[in-house]
N, C-alpha and C positions, 0 to 999 in steps of 0.2 A: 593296085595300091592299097597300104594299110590306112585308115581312116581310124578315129576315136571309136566310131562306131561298130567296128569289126569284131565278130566275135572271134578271136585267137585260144587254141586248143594245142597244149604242147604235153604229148605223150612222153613220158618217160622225167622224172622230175629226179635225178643225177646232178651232177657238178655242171654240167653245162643245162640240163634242162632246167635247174632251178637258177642258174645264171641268167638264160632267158629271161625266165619268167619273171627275176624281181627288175630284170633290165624295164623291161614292159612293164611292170609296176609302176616305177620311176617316174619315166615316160608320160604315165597316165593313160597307161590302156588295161582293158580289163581281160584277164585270162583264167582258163579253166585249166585246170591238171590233172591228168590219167594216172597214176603209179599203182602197181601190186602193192605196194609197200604204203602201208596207213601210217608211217610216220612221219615219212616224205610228202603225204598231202599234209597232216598234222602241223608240220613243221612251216610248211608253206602259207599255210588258210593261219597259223599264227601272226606270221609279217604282214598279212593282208596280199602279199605276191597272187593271189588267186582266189579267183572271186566264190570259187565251187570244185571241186574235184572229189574222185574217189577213185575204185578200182573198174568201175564199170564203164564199158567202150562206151555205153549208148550216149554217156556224156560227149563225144565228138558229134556227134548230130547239129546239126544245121549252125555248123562251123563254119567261117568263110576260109581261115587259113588255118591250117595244121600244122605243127611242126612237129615229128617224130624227132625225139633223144634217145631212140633205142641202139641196140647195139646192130650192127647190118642184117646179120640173119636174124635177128627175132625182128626188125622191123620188114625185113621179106615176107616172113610168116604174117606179120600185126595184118599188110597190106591183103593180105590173101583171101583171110580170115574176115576181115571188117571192112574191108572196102565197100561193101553194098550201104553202110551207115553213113557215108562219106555226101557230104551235100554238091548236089550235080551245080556245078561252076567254081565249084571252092580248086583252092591254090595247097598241095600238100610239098614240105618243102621236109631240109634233114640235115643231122647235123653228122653224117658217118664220114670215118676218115678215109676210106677206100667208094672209089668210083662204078669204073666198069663195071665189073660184076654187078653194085647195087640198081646201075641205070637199067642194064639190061632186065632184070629179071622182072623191075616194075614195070619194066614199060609192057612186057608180055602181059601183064596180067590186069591192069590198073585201068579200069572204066575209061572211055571216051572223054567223058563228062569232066572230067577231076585231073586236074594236070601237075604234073609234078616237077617240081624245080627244085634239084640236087643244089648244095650247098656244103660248104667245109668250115667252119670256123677256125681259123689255126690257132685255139687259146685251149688252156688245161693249166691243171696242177698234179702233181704226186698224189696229191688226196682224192679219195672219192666220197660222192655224197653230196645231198643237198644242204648239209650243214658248213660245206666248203665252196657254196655258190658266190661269188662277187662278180658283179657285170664289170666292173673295172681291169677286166683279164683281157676286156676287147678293145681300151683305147690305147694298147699298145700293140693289139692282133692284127693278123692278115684276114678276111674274108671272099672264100671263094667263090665263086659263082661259075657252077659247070651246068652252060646250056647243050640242049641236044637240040633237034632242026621237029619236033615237037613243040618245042616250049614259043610262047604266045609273048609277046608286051607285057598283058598281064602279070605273068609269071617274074618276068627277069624284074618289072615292078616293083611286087612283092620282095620280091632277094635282095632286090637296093634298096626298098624301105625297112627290111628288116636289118640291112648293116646302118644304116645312117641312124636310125632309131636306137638301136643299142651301141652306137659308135664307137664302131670298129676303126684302126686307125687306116686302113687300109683297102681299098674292095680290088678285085680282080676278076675276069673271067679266063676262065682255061677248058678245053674239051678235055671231056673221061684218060684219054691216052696221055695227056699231058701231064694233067694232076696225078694221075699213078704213076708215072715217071717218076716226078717231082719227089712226092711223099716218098718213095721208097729211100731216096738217098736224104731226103733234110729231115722225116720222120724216122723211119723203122729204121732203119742202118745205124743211127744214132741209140736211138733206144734197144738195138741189138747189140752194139759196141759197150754201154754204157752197163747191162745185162752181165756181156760177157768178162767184162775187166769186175763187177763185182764175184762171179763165180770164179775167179781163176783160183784163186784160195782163198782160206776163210783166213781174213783180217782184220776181225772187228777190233781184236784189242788192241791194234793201232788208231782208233777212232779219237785219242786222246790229244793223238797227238799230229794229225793229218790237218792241213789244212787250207784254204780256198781252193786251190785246183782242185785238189782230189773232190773236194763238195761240187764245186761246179760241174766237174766232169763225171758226177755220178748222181745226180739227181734226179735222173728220171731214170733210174734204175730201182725207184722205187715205184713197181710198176702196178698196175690193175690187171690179173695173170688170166682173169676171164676174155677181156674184152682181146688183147692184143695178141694171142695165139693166131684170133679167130683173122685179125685184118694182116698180120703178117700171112696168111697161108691165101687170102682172097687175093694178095700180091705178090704175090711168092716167086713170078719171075723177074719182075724190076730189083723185088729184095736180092734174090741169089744172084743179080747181076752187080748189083751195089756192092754185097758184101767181098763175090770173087775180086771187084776191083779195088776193095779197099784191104785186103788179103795180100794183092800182087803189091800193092803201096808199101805193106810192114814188110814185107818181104826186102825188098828194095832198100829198104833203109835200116836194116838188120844185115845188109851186104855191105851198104854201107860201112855200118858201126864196124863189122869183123874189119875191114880192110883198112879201119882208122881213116875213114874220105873225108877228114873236114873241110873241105871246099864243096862236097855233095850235099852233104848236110846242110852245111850254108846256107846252100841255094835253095831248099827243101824249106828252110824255115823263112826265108826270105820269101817266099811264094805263098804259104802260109797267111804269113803276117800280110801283105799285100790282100792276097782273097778276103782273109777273114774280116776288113774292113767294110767292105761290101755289105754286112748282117751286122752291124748296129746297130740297137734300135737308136730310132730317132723320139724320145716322149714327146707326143704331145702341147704343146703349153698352153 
């Protein structure tokens, strides 16, 4: 369980690490923050979000709960590299949008001691940076909670006090196979689609005159080109299976359109409009 008194250390101070961390400000918990980037502790040590940080690991020392905001592979590497500083009973948890791969590779390596409880927050924006942090992303998000047959009380603890704490509108548990499922068609297929409808020709000088669909349906095509290579390829068969199926979709309705089927189409949008009711958000009140 997270208590007042817990010291919380969240590596990587980003749009969601520093989402975190001013959530846990809030809150009234005190936290430390890792970043390379001295503007991001700067930035943070100015709103009081954090009580101490800089560039140097040995600040994670006698941490009880971690939470890594790195990207999957460098936080692969972070655990590798620095696990021996990692305090024996502390709880390290993660905010990566792909599973599998990141479960496996820490479980291989990750002390006895220090138990790790994966974790997905399903909130973002277009922007990055911790100058675009607002915990307010989370009382309309999803949060995940992927246990493996490892993980303790304690742990799954920690992942529901860390969504009830930063209130999340949502909490969920799903195994690694599931959430990689899941994400490749309601994450990456979308942001693959969204990608490809703006590469199909350059038409920005229609930007004057487009408007709400075309925004809505291309807004996360303003994408962060570091990060999302990396988790599109760590998912690379749920993605290539989403996208062949969303492929046979246009195709289908492209046979449609030539053969003039308005009674296909119809029913195409009829099915549509029925699904898409299912993903309202519901706010809060």
């Amino acid at each position: 369980m997270i208590s007042r008194g817990s010291k919380i250390t969240i590596v990587g101070l980003g749009l969601l690490g520093g989402s975190y961390a001013k959530g846990l400000f809030n809150a009234g918990y005190k936290v430390t923050g890792i970043d390379i980037d001295p503007s991001a502790i700067e930035f943070a040590k100015q709103y009081n979000w954090i009580v101490e940080g800089g560039d140097d690991v040995n600040l994670v020392k006698d941490s009880d709960i971690v939470i890594s905001a790195l990207y999957p592979n460098v936080f692969i590497e972070w655990v590798k590299e620095n696990q021996h500083l990692l305090k024996p009973g502390s709880v390290l948890t993660d905010v990566t949008g792909i599973k599998r791969e990141v479960i496996q590779q820490i479980g291989e390596v990750l002390r006895e001691d220090v138990e790790f409880i994966s974790c997905h927050p399903m909130a973002g924006r277009e922007f990055r940076g911790i100058q675009y942090a607002d915990p307010h992303l989370f009382e309309v998000a999803n949060y995940i909670i992927v246990p493996t047959e490892k993980n303790t009380e304690k742990g799954l603890s920690v992942a529901r006090d860390l969504a009830k704490v930063l209130k999340f509108a949502n909490v969920t548990e799903l195994d690694a196979k599931e959430h990689d499922e899941m994400i490749g068609f309601l994450s990456q297929l979308t942001h693959v689609i969204a990608v490809s409808l703006m590469n199909t020709s350059d038409n920005s000088h229609l930007a004057e005159y487009t408007g709400d669909s075309f925004r809505d349906l291309t807004r996360i095509a303003r994408i962060n080109e570091a990060l999302w290579p990396e988790l599109f390829v760590l998912n690379k068969d749920n993605l290539i299976h989403e996208i062949d199926n969303f492929t046979n979709e246009m195709q289908a309705f492209k046979e449609m359109l030539e053969n003039e089927d308005y009674e296909g189409m119809k029913e195409k949008l009829i099915t549509s409009t029925e699904r898409r009711k299912a993903f309202d958000k519901k706010v809060p009140r």
